[in-house]
CHARMM internal coordinates of N, CA and C (Angstrom, degrees):
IC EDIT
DIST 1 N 1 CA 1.4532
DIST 1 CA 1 C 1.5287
ANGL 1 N 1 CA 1 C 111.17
DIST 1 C 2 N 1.5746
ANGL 1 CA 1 C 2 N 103.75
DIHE 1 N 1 CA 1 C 2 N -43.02
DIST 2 N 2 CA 1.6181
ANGL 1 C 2 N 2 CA 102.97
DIHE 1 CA 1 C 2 N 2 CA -177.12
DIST 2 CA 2 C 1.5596
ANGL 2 N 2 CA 2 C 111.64
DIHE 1 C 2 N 2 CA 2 C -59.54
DIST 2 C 3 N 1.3290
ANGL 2 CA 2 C 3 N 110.53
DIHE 2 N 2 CA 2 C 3 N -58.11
DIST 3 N 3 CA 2.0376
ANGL 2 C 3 N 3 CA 115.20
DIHE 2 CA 2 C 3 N 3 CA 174.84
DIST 3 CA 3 C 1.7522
ANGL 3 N 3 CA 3 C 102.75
DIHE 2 C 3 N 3 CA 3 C -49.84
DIST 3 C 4 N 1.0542
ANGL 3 CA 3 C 4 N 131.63
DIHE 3 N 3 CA 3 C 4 N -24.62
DIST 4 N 4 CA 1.2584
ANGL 3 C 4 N 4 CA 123.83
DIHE 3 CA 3 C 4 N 4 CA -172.51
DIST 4 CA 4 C 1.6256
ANGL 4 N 4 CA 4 C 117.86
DIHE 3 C 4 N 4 CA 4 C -70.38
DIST 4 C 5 N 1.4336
ANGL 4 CA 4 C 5 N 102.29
DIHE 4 N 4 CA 4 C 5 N -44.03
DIST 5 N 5 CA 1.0644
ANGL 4 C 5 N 5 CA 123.42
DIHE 4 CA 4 C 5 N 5 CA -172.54
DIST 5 CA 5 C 1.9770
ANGL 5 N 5 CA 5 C 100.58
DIHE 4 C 5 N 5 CA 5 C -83.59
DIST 5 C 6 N 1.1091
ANGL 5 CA 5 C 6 N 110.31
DIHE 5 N 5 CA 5 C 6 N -26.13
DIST 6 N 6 CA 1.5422
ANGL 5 C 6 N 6 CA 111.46
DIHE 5 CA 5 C 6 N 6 CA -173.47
DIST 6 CA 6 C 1.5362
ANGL 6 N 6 CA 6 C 98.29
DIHE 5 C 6 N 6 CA 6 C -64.68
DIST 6 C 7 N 1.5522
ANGL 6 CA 6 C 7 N 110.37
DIHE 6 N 6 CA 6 C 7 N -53.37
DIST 7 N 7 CA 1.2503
ANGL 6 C 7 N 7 CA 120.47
DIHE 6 CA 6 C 7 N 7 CA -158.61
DIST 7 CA 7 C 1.5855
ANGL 7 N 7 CA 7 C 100.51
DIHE 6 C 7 N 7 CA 7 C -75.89
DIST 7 C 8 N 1.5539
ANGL 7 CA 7 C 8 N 145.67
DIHE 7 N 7 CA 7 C 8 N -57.84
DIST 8 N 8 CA 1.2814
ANGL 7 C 8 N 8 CA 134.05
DIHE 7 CA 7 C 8 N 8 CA 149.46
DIST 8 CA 8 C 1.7865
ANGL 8 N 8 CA 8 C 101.44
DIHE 7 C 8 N 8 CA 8 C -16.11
DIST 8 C 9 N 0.5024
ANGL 8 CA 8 C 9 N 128.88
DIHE 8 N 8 CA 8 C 9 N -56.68
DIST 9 N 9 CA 1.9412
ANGL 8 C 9 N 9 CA 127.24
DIHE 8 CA 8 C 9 N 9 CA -167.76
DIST 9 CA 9 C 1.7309
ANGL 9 N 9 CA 9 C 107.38
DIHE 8 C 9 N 9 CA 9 C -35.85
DIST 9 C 10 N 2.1317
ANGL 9 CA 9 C 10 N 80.27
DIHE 9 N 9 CA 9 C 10 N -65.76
DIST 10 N 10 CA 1.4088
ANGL 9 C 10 N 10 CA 89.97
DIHE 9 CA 9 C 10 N 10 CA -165.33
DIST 10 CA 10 C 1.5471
ANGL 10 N 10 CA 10 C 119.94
DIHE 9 C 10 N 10 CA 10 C -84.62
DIST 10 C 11 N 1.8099
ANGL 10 CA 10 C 11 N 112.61
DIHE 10 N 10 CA 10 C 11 N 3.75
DIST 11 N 11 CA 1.2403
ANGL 10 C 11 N 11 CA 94.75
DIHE 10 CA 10 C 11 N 11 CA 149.21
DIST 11 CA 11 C 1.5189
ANGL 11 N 11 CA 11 C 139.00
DIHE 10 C 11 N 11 CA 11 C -87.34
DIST 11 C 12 N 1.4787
ANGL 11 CA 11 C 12 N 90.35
DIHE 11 N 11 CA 11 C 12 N -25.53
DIST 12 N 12 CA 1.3057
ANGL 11 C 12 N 12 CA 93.72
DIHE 11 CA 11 C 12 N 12 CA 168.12
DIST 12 CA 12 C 1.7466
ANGL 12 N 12 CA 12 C 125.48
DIHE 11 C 12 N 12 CA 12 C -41.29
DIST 12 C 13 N 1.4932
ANGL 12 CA 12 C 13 N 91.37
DIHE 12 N 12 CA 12 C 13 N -75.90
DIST 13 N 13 CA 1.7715
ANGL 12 C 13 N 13 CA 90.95
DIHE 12 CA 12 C 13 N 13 CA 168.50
DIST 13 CA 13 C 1.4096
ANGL 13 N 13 CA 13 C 138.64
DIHE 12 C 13 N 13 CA 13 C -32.21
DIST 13 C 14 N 1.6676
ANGL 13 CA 13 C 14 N 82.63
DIHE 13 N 13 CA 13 C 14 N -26.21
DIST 14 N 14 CA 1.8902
ANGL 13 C 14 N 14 CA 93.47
DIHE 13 CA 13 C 14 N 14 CA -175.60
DIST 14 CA 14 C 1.9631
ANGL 14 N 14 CA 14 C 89.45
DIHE 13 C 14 N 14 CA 14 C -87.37
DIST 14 C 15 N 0.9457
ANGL 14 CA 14 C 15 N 142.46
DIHE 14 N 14 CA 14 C 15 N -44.79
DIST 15 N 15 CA 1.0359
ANGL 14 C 15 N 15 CA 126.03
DIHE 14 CA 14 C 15 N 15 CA -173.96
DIST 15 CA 15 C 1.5981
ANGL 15 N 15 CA 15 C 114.97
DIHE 14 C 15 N 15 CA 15 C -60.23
DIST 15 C 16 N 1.8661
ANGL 15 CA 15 C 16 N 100.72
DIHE 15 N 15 CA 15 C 16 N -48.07
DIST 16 N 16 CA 1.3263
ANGL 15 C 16 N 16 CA 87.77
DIHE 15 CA 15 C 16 N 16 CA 178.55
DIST 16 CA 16 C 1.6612
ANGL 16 N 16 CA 16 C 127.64
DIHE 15 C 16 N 16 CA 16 C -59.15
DIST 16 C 17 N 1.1978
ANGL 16 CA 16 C 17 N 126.52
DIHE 16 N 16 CA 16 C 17 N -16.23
DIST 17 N 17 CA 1.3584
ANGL 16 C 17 N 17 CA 143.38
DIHE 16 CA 16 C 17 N 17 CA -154.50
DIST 17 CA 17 C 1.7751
ANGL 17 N 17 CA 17 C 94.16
DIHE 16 C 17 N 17 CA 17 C -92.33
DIST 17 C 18 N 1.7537
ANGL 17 CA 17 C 18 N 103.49
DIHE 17 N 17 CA 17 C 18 N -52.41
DIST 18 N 18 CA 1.8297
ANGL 17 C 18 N 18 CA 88.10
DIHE 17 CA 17 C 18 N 18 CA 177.60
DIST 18 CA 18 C 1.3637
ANGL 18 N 18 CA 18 C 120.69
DIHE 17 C 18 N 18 CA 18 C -65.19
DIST 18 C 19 N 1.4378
ANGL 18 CA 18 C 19 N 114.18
DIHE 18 N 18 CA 18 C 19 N -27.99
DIST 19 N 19 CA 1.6354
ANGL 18 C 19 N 19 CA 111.83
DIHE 18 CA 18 C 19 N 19 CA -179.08
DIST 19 CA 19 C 1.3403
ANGL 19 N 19 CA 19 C 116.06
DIHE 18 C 19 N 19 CA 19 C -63.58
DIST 19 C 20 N 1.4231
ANGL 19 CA 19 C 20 N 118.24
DIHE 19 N 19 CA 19 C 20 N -35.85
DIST 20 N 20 CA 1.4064
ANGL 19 C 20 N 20 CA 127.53
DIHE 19 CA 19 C 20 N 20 CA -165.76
DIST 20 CA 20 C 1.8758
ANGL 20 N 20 CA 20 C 93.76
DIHE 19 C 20 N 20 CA 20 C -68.70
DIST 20 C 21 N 1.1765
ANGL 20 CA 20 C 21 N 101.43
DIHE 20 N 20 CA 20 C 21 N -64.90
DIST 21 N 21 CA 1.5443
ANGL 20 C 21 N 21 CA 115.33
DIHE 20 CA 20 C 21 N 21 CA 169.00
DIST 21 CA 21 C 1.6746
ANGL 21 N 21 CA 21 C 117.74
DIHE 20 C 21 N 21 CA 21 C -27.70
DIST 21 C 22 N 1.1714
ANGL 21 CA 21 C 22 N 109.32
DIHE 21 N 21 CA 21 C 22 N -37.97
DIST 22 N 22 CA 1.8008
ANGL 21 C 22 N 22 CA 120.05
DIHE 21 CA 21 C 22 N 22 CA -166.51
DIST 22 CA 22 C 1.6263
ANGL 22 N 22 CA 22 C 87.05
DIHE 21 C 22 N 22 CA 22 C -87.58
DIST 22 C 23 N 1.4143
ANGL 22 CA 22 C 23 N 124.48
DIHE 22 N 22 CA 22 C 23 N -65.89
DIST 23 N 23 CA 1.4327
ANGL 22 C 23 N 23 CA 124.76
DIHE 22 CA 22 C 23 N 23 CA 174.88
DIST 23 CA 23 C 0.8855
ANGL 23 N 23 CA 23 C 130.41
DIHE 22 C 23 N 23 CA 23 C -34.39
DIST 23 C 24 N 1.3563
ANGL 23 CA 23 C 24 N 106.21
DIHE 23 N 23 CA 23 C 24 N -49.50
DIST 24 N 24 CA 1.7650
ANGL 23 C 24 N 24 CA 110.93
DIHE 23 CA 23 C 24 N 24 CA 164.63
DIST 24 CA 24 C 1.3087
ANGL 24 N 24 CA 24 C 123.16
DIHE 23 C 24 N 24 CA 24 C -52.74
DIST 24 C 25 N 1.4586
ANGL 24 CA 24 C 25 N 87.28
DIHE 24 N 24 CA 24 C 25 N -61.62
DIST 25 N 25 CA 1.6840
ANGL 24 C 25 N 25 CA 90.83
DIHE 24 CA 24 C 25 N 25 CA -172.71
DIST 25 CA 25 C 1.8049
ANGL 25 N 25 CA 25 C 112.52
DIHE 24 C 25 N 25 CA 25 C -68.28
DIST 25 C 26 N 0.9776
ANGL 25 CA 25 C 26 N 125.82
DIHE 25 N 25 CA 25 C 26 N -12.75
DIST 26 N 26 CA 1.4641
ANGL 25 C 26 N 26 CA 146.17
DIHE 25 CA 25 C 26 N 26 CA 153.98
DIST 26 CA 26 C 1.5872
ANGL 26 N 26 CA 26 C 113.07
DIHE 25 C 26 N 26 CA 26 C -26.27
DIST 26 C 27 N 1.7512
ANGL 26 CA 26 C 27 N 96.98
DIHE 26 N 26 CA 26 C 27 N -72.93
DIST 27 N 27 CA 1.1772
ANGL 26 C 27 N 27 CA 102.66
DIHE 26 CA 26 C 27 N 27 CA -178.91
DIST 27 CA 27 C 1.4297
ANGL 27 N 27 CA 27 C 131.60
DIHE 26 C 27 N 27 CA 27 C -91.06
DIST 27 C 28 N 1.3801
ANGL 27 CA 27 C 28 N 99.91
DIHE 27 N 27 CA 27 C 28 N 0.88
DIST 28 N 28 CA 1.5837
ANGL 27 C 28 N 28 CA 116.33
DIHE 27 CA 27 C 28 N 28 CA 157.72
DIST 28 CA 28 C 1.5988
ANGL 28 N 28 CA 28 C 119.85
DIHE 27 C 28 N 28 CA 28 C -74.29
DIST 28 C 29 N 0.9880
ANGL 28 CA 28 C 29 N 103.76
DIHE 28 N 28 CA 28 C 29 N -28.68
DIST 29 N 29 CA 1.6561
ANGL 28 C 29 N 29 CA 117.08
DIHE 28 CA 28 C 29 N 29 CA 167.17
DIST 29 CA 29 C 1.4173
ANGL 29 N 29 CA 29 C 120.11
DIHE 28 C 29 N 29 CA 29 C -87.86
DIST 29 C 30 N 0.6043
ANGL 29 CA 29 C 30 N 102.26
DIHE 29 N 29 CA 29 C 30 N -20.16
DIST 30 N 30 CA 1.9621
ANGL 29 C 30 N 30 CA 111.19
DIHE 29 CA 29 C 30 N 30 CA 169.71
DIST 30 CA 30 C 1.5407
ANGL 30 N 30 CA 30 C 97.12
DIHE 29 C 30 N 30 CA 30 C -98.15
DIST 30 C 31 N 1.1117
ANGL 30 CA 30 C 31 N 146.70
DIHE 30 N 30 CA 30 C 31 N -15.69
DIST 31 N 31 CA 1.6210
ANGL 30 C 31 N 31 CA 144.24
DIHE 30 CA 30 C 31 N 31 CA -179.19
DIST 31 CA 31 C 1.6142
ANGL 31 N 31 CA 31 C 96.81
DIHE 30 C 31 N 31 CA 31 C -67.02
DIST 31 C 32 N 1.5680
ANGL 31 CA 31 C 32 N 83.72
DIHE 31 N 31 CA 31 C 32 N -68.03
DIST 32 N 32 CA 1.5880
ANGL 31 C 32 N 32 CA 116.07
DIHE 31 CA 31 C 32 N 32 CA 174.83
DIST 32 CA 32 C 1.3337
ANGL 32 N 32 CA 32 C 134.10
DIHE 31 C 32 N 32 CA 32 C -42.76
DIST 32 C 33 N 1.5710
ANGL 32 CA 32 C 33 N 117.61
DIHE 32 N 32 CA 32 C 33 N -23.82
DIST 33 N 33 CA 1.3734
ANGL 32 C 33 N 33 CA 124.37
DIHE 32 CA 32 C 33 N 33 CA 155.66
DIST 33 CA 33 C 1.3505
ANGL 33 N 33 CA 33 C 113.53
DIHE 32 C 33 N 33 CA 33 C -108.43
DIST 33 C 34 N 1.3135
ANGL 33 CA 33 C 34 N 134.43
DIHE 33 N 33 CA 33 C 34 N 2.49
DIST 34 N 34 CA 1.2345
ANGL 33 C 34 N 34 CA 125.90
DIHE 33 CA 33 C 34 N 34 CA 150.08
DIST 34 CA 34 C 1.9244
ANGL 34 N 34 CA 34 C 133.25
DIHE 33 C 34 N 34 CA 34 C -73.45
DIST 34 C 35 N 1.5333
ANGL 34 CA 34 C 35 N 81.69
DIHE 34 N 34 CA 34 C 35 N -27.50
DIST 35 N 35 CA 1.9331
ANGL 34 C 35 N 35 CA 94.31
DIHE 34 CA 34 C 35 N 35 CA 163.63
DIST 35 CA 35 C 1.2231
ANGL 35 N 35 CA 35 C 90.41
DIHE 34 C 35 N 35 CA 35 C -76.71
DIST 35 C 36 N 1.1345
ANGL 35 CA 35 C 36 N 144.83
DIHE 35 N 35 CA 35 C 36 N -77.90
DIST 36 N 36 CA 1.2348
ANGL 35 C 36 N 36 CA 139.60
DIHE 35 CA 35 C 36 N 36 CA -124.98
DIST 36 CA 36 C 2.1271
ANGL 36 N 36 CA 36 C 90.46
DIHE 35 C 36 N 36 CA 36 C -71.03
DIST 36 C 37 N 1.5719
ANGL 36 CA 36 C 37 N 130.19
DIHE 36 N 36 CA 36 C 37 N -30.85
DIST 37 N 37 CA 0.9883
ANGL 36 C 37 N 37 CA 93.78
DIHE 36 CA 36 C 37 N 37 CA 170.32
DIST 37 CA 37 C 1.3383
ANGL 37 N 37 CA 37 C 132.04
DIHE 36 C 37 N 37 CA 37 C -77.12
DIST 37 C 38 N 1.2922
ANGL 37 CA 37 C 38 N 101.48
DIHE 37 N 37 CA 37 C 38 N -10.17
DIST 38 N 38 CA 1.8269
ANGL 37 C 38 N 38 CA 105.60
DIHE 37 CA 37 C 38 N 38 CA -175.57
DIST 38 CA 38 C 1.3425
ANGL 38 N 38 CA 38 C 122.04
DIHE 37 C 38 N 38 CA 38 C -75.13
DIST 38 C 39 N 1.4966
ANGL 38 CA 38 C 39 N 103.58
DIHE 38 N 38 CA 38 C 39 N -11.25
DIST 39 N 39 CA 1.5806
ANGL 38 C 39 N 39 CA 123.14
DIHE 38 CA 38 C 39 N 39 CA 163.95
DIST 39 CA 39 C 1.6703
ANGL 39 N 39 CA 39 C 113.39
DIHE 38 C 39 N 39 CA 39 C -57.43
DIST 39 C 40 N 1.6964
ANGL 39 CA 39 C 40 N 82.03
DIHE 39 N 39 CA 39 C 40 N -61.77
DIST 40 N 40 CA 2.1761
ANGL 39 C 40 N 40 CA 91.28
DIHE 39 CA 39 C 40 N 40 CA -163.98
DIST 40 CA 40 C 1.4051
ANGL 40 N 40 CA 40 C 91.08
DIHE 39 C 40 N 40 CA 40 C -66.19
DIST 40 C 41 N 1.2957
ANGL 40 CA 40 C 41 N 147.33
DIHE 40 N 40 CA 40 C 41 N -9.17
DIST 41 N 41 CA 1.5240
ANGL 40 C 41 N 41 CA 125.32
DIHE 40 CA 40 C 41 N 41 CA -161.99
DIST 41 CA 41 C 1.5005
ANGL 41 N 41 CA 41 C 107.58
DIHE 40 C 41 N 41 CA 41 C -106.80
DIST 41 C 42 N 1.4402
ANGL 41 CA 41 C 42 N 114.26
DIHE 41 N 41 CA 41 C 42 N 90.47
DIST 42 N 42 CA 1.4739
ANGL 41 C 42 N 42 CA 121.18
DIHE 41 CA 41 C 42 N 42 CA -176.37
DIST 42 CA 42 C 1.4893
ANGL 42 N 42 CA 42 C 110.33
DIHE 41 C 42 N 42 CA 42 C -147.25
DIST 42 C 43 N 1.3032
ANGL 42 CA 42 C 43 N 101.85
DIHE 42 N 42 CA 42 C 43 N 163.78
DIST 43 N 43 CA 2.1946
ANGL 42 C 43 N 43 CA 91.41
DIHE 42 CA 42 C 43 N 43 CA 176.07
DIST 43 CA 43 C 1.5088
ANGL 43 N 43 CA 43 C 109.49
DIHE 42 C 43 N 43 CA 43 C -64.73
DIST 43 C 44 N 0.9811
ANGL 43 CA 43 C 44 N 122.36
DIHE 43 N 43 CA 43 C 44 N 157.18
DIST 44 N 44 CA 1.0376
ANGL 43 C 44 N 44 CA 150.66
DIHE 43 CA 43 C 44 N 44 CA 159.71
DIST 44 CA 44 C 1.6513
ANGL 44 N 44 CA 44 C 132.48
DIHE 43 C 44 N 44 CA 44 C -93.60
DIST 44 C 45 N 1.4630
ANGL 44 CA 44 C 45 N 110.96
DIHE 44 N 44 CA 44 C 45 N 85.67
DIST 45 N 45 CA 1.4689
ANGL 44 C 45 N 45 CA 137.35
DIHE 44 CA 44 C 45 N 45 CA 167.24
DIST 45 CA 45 C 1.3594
ANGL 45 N 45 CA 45 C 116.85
DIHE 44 C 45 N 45 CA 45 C -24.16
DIST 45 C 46 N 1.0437
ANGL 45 CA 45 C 46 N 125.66
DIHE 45 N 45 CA 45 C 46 N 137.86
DIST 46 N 46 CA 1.7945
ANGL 45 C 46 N 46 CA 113.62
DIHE 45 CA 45 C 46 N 46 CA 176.58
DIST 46 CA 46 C 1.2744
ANGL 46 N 46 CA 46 C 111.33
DIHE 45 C 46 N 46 CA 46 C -75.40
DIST 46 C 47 N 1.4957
ANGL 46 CA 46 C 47 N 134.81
DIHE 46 N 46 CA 46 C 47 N -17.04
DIST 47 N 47 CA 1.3039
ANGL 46 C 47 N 47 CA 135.55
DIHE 46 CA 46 C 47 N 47 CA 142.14
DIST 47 CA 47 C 1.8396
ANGL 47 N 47 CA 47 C 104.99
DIHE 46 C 47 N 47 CA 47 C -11.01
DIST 47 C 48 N 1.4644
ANGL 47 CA 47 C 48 N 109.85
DIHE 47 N 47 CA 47 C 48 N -71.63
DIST 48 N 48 CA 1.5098
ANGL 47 C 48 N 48 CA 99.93
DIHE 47 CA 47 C 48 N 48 CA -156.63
DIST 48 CA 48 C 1.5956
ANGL 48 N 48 CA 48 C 110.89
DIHE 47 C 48 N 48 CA 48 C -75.24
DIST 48 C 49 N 1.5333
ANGL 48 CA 48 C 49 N 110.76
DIHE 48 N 48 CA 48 C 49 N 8.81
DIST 49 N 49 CA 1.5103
ANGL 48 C 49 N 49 CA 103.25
DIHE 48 CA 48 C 49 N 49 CA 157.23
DIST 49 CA 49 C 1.2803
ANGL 49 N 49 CA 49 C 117.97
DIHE 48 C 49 N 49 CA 49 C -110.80
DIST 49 C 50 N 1.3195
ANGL 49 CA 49 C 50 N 117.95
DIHE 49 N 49 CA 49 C 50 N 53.94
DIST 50 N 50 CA 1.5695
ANGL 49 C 50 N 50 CA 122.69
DIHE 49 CA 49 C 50 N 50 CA 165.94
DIST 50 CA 50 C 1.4819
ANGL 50 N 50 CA 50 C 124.17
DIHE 49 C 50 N 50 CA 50 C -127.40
DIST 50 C 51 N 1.0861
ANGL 50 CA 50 C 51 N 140.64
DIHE 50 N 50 CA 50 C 51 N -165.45
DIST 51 N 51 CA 1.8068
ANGL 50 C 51 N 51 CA 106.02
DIHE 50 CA 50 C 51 N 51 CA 154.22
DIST 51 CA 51 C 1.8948
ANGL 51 N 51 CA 51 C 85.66
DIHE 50 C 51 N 51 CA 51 C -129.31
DIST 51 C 52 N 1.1435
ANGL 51 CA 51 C 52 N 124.82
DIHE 51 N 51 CA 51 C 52 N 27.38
DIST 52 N 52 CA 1.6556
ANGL 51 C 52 N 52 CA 96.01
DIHE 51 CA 51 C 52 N 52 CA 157.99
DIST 52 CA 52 C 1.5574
ANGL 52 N 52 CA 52 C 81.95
DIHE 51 C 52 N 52 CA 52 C -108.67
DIST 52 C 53 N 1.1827
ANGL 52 CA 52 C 53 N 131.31
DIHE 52 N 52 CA 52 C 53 N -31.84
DIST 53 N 53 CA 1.4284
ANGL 52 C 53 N 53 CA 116.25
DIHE 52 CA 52 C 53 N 53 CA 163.33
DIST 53 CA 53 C 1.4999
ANGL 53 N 53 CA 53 C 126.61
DIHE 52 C 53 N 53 CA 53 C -26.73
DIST 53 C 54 N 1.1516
ANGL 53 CA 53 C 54 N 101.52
DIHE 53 N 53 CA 53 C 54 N -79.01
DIST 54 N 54 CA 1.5385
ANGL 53 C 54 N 54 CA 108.04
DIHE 53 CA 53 C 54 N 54 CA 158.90
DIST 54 CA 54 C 1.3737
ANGL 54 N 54 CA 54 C 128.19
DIHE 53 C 54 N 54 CA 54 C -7.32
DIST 54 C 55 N 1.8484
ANGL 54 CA 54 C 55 N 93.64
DIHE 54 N 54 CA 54 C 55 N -80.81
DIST 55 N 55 CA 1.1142
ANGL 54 C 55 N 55 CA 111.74
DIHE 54 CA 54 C 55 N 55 CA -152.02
DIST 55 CA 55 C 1.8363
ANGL 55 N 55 CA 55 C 94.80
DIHE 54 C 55 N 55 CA 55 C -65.81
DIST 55 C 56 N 1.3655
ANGL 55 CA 55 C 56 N 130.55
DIHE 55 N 55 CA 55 C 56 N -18.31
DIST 56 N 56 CA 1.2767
ANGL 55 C 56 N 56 CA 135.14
DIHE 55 CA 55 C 56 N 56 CA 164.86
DIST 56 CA 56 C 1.2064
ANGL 56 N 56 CA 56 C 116.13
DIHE 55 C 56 N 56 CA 56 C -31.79
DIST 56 C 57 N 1.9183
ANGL 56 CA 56 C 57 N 91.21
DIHE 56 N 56 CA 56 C 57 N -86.67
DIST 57 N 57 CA 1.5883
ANGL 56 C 57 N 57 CA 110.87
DIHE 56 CA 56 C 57 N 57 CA -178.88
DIST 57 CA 57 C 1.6547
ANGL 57 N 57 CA 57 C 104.39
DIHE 56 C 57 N 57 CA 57 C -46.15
DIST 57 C 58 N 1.1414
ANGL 57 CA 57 C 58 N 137.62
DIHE 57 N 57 CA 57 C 58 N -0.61
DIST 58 N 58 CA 1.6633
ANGL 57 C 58 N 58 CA 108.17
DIHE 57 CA 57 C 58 N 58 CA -159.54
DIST 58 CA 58 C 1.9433
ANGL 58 N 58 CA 58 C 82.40
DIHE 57 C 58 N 58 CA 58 C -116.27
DIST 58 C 59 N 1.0515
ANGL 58 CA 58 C 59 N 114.75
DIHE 58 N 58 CA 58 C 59 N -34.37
DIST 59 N 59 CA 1.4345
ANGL 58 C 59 N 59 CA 113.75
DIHE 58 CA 58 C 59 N 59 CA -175.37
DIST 59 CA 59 C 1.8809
ANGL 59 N 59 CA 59 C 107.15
DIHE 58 C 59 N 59 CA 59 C -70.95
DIST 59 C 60 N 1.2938
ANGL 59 CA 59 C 60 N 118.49
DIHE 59 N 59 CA 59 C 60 N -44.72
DIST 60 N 60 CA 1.7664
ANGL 59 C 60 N 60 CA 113.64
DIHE 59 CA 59 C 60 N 60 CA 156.04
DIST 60 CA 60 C 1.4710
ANGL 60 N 60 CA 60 C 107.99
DIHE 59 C 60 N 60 CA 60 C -69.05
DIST 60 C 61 N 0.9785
ANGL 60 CA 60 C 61 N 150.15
DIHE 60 N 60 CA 60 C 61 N 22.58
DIST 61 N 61 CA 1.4214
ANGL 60 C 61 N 61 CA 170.32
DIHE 60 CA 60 C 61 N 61 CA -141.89
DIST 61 CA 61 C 1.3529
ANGL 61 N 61 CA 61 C 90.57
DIHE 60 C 61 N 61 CA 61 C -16.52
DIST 61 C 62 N 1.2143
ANGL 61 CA 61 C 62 N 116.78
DIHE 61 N 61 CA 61 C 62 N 91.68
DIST 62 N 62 CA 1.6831
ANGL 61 C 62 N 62 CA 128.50
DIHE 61 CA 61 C 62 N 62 CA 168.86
DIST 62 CA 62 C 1.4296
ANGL 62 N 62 CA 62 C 104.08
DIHE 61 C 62 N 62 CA 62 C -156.02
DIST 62 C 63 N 1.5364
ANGL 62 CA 62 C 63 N 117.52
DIHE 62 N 62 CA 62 C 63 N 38.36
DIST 63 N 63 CA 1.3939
ANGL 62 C 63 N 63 CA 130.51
DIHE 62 CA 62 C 63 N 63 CA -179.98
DIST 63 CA 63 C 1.6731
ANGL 63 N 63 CA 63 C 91.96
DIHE 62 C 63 N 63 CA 63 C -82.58
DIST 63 C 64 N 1.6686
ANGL 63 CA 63 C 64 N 106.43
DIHE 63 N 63 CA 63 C 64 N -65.00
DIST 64 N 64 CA 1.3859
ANGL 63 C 64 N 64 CA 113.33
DIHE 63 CA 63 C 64 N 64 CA -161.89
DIST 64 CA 64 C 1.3809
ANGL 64 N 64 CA 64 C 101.05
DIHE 63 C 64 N 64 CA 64 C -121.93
DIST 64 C 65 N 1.3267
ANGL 64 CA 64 C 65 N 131.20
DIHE 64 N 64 CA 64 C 65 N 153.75
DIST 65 N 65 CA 1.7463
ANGL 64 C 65 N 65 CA 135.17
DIHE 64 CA 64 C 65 N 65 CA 170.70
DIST 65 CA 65 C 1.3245
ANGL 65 N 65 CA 65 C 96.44
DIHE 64 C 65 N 65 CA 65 C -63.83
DIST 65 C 66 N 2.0996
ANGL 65 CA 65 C 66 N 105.70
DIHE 65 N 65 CA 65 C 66 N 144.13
DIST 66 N 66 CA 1.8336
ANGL 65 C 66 N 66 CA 106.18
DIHE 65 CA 65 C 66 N 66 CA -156.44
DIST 66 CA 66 C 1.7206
ANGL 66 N 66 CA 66 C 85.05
DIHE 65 C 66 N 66 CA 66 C -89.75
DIST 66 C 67 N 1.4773
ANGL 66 CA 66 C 67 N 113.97
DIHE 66 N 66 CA 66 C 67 N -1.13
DIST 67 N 67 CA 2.0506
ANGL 66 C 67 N 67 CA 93.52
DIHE 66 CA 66 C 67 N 67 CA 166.49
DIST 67 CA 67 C 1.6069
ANGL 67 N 67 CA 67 C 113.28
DIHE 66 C 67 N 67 CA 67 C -69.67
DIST 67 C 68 N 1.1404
ANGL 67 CA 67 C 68 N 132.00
DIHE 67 N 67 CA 67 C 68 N 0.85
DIST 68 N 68 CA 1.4453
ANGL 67 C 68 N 68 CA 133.46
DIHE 67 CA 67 C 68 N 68 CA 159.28
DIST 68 CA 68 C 1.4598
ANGL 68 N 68 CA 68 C 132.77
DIHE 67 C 68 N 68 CA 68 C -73.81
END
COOR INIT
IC SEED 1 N 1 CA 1 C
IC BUILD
């Protein structure tokens, strides 16, 4: 009875411990694609319709936001 109850324990904990873990990391990833849209949403220079344009912006690397 005593090991029964030990082992219920330690799954429990282990379950509670991955969920907390998934949540977290959940909302670190949703943080993380919410900056990253507030990045891409800006005017657009006539630079990025050229390709030496381009090839500009991507070498000062302000072609694309660096969360991509």
């Amino acid at each position: 009875m005593e090991i029964d109850v030990k082992w219920w324990s330690i799954i429990a904990v282990i379950t509670i411990s991955l969920v907390a873990f998934l949540v977290i990391d959940g909302n670190l990833q949703v943080k993380k694609i919410d900056d990253c849209k507030t990045q891409r949403i800006r005017p657009f220079p006539q630079q990025f319709f050229t390709w030496v344009g381009i090839v500009e912006l991507n070498d000062k690397k302000l072609y694309q936001p660096s969360c991509l």
